[in-house]
C-alpha positions as CSV (number, residue, x, y, z in Angstrom):
1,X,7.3,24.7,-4.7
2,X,6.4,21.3,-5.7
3,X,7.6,18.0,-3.6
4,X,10.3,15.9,-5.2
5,X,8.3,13.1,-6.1
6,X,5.7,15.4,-8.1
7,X,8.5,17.4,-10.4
8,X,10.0,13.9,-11.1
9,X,7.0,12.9,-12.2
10,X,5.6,15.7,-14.7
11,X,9.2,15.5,-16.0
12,X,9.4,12.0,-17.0
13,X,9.4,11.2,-20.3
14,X,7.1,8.5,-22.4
15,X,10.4,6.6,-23.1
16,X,11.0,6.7,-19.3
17,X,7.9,5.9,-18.3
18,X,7.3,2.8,-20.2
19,X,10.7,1.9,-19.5
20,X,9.6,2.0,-15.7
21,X,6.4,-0.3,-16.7
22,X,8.2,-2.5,-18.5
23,X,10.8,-3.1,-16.0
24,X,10.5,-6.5,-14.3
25,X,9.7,-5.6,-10.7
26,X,7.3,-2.6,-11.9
27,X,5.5,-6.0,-14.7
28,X,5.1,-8.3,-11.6
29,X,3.7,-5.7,-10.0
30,X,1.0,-4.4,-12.5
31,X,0.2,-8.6,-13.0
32,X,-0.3,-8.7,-9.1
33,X,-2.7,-5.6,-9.3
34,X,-4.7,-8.0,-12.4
35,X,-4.4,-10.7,-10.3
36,X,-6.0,-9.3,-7.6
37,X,-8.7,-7.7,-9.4
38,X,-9.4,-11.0,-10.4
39,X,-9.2,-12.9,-6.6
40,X,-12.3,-10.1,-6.2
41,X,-14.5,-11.3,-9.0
42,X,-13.8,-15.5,-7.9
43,X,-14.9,-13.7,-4.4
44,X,-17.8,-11.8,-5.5
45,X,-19.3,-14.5,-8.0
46,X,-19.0,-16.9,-5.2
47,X,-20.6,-14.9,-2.5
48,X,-23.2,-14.2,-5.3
49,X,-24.3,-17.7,-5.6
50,X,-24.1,-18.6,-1.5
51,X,-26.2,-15.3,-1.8
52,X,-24.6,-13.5,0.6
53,X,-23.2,-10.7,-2.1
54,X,-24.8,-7.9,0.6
55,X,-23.2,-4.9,-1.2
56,X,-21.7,-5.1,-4.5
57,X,-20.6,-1.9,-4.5
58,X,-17.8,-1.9,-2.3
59,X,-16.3,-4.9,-4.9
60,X,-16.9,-3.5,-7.9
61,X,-15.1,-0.8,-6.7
62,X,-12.4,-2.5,-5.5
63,X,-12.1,-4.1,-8.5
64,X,-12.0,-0.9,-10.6
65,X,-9.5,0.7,-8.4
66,X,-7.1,-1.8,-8.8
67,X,-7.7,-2.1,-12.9
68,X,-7.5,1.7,-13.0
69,X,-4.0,1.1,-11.4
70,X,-2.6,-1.3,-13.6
71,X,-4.2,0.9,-16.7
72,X,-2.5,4.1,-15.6
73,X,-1.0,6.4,-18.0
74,X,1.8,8.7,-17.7
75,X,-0.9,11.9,-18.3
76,X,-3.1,10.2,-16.0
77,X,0.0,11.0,-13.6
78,X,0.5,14.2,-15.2
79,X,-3.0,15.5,-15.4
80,X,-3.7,14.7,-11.5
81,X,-0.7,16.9,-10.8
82,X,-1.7,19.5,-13.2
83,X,-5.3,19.4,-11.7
84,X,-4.0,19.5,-7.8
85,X,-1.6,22.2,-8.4
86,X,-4.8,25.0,-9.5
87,X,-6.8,24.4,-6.8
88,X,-6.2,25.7,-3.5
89,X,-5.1,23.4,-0.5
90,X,-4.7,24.8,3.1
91,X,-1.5,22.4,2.9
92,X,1.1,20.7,1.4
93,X,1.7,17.6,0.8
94,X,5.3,15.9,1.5
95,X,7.1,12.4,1.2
């Protein structure tokens, strides 16, 4: 049996879904994640010229994480659920 928060989630329509995104909280929240995404690349183009950029891995990273947030699509959702539910865990997972 699936947690709450996963059946809620592969039932959700588009409609729903972008009604969710659009929704004023949920927009001030996706412009946070872009802003912060941002904040990293001031950071990293700084410590590039000081040169002490030691490992621009860990920011691109960080920077893709948080864009891949603010990009993400209900089947993203949908196909990450799909994709956890055939392979087998020794657990579950709950709220």
């Amino acid at each position: 049996m699936r947690p709450a928060h996963e059946s809620l989630l592969l039932q959700l329509t588009e409609q729903e879904y972008n009604l969710w995104r659009h929704h004023p909280i949920t927009a001030a929240y996706l412009r946070y994640l872009g802003d912060q995404a941002e904040a990293f690349r001031t950071a990293a183009a700084d410590l590039l010229e000081a040169g002490n950029l030691d490992d621009p891995s860990l920011i691109r990273g960080r920077i893709l994480t948080l864009r891949e947030l603010q990009s993400l699509s209900l089947d993203d959702i949908r196909n990450s659920y799909r994709q956890e539910g055939t392979e087998e865990t020794s657990g579950t997972a709950t709220d």
